[in-house]
C-alpha positions in Angstrom: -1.7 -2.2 17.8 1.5 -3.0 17.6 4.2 -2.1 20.3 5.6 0.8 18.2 2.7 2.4 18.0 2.1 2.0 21.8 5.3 3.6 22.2 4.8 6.3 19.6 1.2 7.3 20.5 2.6 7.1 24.2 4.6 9.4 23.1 2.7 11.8 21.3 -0.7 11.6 22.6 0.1 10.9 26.1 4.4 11.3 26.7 5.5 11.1 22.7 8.8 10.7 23.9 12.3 11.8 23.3 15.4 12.4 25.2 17.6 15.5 25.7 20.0 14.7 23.1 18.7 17.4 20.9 20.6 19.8 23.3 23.9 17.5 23.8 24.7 15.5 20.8 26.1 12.8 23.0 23.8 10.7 25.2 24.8 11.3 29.2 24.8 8.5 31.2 23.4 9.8 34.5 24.0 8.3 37.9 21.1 6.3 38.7 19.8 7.4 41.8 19.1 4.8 44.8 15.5 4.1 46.1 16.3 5.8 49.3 17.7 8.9 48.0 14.1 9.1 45.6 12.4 8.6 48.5 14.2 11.5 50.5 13.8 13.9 47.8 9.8 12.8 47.5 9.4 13.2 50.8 11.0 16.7 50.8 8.9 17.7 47.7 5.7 16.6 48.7 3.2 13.8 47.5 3.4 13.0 43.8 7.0 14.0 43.6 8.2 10.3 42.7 8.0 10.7 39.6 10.1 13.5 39.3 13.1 12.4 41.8 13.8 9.2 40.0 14.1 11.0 36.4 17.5 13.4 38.1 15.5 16.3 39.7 14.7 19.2 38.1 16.5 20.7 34.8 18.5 17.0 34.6 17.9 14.5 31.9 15.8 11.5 32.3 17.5 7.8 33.1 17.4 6.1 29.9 20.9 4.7 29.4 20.4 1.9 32.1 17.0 1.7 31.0 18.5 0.9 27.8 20.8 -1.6 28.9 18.4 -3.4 30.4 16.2 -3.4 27.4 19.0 -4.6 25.4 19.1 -8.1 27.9 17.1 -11.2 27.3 16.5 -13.6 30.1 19.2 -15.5 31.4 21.8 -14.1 29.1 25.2 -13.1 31.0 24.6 -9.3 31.6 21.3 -10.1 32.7 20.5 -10.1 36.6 17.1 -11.9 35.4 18.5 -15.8 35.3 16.8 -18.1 32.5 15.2 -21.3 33.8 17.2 -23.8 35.7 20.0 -20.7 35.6 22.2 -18.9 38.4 22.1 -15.1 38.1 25.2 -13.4 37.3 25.8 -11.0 39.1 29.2 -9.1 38.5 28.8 -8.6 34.7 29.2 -4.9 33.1 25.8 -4.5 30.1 27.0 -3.4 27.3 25.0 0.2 26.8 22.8 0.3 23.4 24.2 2.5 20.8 21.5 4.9 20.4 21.4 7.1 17.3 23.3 11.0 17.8 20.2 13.3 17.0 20.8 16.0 14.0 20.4 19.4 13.7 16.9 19.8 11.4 15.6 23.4 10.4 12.5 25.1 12.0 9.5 23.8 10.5 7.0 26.1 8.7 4.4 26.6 9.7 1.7 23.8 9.9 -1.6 23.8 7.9 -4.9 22.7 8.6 -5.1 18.9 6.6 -1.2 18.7 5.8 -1.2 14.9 7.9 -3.6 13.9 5.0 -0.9 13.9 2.5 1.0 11.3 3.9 -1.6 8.9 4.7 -2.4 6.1 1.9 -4.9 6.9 -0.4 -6.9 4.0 0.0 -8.6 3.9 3.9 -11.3 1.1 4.4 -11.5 3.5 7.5 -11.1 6.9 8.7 -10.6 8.9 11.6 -9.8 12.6 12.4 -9.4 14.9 15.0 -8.4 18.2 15.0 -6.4 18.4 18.3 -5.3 21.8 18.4 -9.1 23.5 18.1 -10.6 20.9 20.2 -8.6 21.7 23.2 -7.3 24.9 24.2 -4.3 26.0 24.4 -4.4 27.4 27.8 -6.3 23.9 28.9 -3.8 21.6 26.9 -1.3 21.1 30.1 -4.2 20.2 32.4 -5.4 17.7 29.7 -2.2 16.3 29.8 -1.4 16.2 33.6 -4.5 14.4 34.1 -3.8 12.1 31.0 -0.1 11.2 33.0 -1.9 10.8 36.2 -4.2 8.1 35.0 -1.3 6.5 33.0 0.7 6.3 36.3 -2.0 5.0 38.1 -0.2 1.2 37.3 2.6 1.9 39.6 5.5 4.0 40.7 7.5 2.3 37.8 5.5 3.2 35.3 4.5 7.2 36.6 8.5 7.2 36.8 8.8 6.0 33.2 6.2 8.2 31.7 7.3 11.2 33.6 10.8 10.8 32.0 9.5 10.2 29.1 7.7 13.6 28.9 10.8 15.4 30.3 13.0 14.2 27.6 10.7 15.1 24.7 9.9 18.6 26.2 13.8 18.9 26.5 14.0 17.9 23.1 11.6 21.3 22.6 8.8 18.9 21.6 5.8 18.8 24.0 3.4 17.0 22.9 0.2 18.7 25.1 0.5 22.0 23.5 2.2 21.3 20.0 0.0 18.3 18.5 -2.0 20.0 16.0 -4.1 17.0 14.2 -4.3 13.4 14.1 -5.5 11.0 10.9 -6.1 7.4 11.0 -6.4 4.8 8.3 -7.9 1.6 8.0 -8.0 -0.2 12.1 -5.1 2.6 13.1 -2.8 0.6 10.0 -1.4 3.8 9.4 -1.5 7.4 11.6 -0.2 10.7 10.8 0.8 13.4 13.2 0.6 16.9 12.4 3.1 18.9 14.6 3.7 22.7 15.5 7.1 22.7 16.7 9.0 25.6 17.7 12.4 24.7 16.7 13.4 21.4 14.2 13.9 18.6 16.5 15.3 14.9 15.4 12.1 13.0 16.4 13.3 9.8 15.4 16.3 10.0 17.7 13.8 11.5 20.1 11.3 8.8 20.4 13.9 6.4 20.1 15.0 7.4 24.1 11.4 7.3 24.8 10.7 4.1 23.3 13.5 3.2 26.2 12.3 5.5 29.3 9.4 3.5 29.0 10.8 -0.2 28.7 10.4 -0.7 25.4 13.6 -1.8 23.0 15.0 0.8 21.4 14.7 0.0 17.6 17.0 1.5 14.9 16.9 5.1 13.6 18.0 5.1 9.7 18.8 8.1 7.8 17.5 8.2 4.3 18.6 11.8 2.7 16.0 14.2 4.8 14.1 11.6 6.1 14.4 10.2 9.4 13.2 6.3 10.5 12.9 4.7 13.1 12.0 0.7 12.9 11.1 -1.4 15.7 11.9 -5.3 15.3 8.3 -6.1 14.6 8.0 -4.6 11.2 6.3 -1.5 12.5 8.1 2.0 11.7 8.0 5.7 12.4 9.1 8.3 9.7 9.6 12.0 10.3 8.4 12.8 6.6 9.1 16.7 7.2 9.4 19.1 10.3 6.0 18.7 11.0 4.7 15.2 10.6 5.5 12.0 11.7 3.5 8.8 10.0 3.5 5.4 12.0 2.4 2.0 10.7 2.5 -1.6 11.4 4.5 -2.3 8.2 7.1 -0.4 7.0 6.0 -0.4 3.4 3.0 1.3 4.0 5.2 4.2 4.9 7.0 4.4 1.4 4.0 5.8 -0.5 4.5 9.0 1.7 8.0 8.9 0.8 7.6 9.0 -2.4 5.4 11.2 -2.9 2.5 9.0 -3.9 0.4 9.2 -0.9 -2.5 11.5 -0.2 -5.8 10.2 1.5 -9.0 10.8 -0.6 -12.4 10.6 1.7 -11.8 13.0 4.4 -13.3 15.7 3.3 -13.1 19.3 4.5 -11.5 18.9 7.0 -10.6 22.2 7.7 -14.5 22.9 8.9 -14.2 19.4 11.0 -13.3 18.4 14.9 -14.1 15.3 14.6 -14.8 13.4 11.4 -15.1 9.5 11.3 -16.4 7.4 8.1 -16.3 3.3 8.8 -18.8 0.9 8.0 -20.8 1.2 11.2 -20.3 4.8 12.0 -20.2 8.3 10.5 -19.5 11.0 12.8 -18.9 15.0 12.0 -18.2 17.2 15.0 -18.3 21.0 13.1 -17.6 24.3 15.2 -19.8 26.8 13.8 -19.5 30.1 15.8 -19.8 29.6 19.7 -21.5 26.1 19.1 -20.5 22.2 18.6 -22.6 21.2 16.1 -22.5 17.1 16.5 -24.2 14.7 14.1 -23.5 10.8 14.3 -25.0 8.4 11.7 -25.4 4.5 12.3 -25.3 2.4 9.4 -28.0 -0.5 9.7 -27.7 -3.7 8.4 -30.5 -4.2 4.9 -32.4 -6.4 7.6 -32.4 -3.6 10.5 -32.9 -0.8 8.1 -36.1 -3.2 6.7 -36.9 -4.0 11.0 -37.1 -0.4 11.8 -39.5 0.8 9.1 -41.6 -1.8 9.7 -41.2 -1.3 13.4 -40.4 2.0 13.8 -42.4 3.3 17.1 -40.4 0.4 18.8 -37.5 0.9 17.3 -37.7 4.8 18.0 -38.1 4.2 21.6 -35.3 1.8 22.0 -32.7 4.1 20.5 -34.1 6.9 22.9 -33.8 4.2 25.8 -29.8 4.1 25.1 -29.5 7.8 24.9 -31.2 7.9 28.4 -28.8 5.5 29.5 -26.0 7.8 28.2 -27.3 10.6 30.1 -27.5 9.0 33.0 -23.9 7.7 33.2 -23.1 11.5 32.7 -24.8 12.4 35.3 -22.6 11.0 37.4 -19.6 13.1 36.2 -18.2 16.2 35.3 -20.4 16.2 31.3 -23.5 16.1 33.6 -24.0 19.2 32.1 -24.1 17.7 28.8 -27.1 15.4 30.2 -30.1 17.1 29.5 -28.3 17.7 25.9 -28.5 14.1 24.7 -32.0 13.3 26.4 -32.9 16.3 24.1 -32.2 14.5 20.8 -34.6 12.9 19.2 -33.2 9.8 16.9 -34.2 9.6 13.1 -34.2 7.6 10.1 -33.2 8.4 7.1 -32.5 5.7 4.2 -30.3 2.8 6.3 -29.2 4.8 8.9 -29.7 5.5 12.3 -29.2 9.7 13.1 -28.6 11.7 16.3 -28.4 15.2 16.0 -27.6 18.0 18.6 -25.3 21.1 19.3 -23.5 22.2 22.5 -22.2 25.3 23.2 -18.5 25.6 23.2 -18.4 27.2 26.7 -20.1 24.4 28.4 -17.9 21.6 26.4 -14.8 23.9 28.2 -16.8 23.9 31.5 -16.9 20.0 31.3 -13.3 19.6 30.3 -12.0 21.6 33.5 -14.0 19.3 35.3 -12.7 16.2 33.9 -8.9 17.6 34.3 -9.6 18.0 38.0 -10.8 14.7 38.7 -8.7 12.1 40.6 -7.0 10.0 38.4 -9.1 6.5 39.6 -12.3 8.3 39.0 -10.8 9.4 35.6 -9.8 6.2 34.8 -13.6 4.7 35.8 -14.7 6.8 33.1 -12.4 5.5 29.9 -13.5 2.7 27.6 -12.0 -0.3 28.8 
């Protein structure tokens, strides 16, 4: 993945960023506090205030401008305080601030509908990922998902918890917060191209948005281009983001796969209903369909074999069976140690099938002990959260 789409899933899935020019259609350049005075306010706030001293306090807007100016610098060039080899380090020169683009006024968004991302996604996918967001979590649990996602994020250092909690401020001054208001999320091909299905509450210039965020967090800026109602924003890579209408954004490594949406041509075919799905994944290895039906998950995850495994486990089959049950009991037993231990005896309970080529585990969860984990995982400290994500 690209670094625009580090910076745009940043900011949507974890700070999807954007800075409070949506309220003042001119950038402020705020005075950037000194280490000491952060420290003095931290210290007066409590533990864990850092982040939120070094982004202005309360109801100010984040630090981006100098952020931005020091974005804009390469090594050793003469607004720089970083020196190129064999180089003194200037030290008196005024940076030049990056222009970033004035955000425009955009109308409130209808309202979004289940599957709209899918329009905007090629219609060719050698892969396919998607996740209803919005049903999987709660609303009311959303914010706690997404403190605990920021705490594990700032784990890296104070720089970076500083970064990413001015990146959140700025898009939730924007009156886009991307916790409570991402709805769904489509993949295609190796995460080539993603859609974002938003609920906003207001129209808000994302590409000007995630432009400042692309900078809170230390990435360059890129270039926001206005083509008629839609909205770019191109990093110097190739990659792109496009704010197709109020409610979607679509973000690839290559700009050109973005013009198909544009022009209307786009329209993924292979997803299914996903209206009825949480999760649905279709890849060459993998097929997985997480349905809600009533109070239960209903979860159902297909391994496609090879033509010599498929023809190795009907001809072995007792051994193969009890293999597959061996890495389920390994599964459970890493849960066990966590808050999904609840979720333990669950997958011990499956019993593994064949069926043609593939591989199939089958089981169902109630809904109320899925929630029951997730408050547990939100409550976790962030290095024990962190011990538990794929690496």
């Amino acid at each position: 993945m690209n670094a625009m789409r580090h910076s745009a899933m940043l900011g949507l899935l974890v700070a999807l960023a954007g800075c409070g020019g949506a309220k003042d259609s001119q950038p402020t350049t705020p005075k950037t506090p000194s280490s000491a005075s952060v420290d003095a306010t931290a210290k007066e706030k409590g533990d864990g205030a850092e982040a939120e001293a070094a982004v202005g306090g309360e109801g100010q807007p984040p630090v981006v401008m100098d952020a931005a100016r020091e974005a804009s610098r390469g090594p050793g060039s003469p607004e720089s305080g970083h020196a190129g080899p064999g180089e003194p380090a200037a030290t008196h020169a005024e940076p030049a601030p990056v222009a970033l683009a004035q955000p425009i006024a955009m109308p409130t968004p209808a309202a979004y509908r289940s599957g709209e991302a899918l329009a905007y996604l090629p219609k060719d996918c050698d892969e396919r990922v998607f996740a209803n967001v919005g049903a999987m979590i709660p609303a009311d649990a959303a914010a706690a998902v997404g403190a605990a996602a920021l705490r594990v994020l700032g784990m890296k250092s104070k720089e970076a918890a500083v970064a990413i909690a001015g990146a959140l401020r700025t898009a939730r001054d924007a009156g886009f917060d991307p916790f409570t208001q991402t709805r769904e999320i489509a993949v295609c091909g190796d995460g080539d191209v993603v859609a974002v299905g938003l609920a906003l509450d207001k129209g808000v210039d994302l590409a000007a948005t995630l432009q400042r965020v692309m900078v809170a967090v230390g990435e360059r800026p890129g270039e926001v281009v206005r083509e008629g109602s839609l909205n770019v924003l191109r990093n110097d890579s190739g990659g792109a983001l496009a704010q197709v209408n109020g409610n979607v954004l679509v973000i690839a490594d290559h700009e050109a796969d973005l013009r198909p949406a544009v022009a209307g041509k786009a329209g993924a075919a292979g997803f299914g209903d996903v209206s009825k799905h949480l999760v649905l994944v279709r890849n060459r290895e993998v097929g997985v369909d997480v349905l809600g039906k009533g109070g239960n998950l209903d979860v159902s995850v297909a391994v496609h074999l090879s033509d010599g495994d498929a023809r190795e486990a009907q001809a072995h089959s007792k051994e193969f069976m009890a293999e597959a049950n061996e890495i389920l009991n390994k599964v459970a037993e890493q849960m066990e140690a966590t808050p999904a231990k609840p979720l333990a005896a669950r997958v011990r309970a499956v019993r593994p099938q064949l069926r043609g080529k593939d591989l199939l585990f089958q089981g169902s969860t109630p809904v109320s002990e899925l929630q029951a984990v997730l408050k547990g995982v939100v409550s976790m400290k962030p290095e024990d959260l962190a011990r538990m994500l794929p690496r």
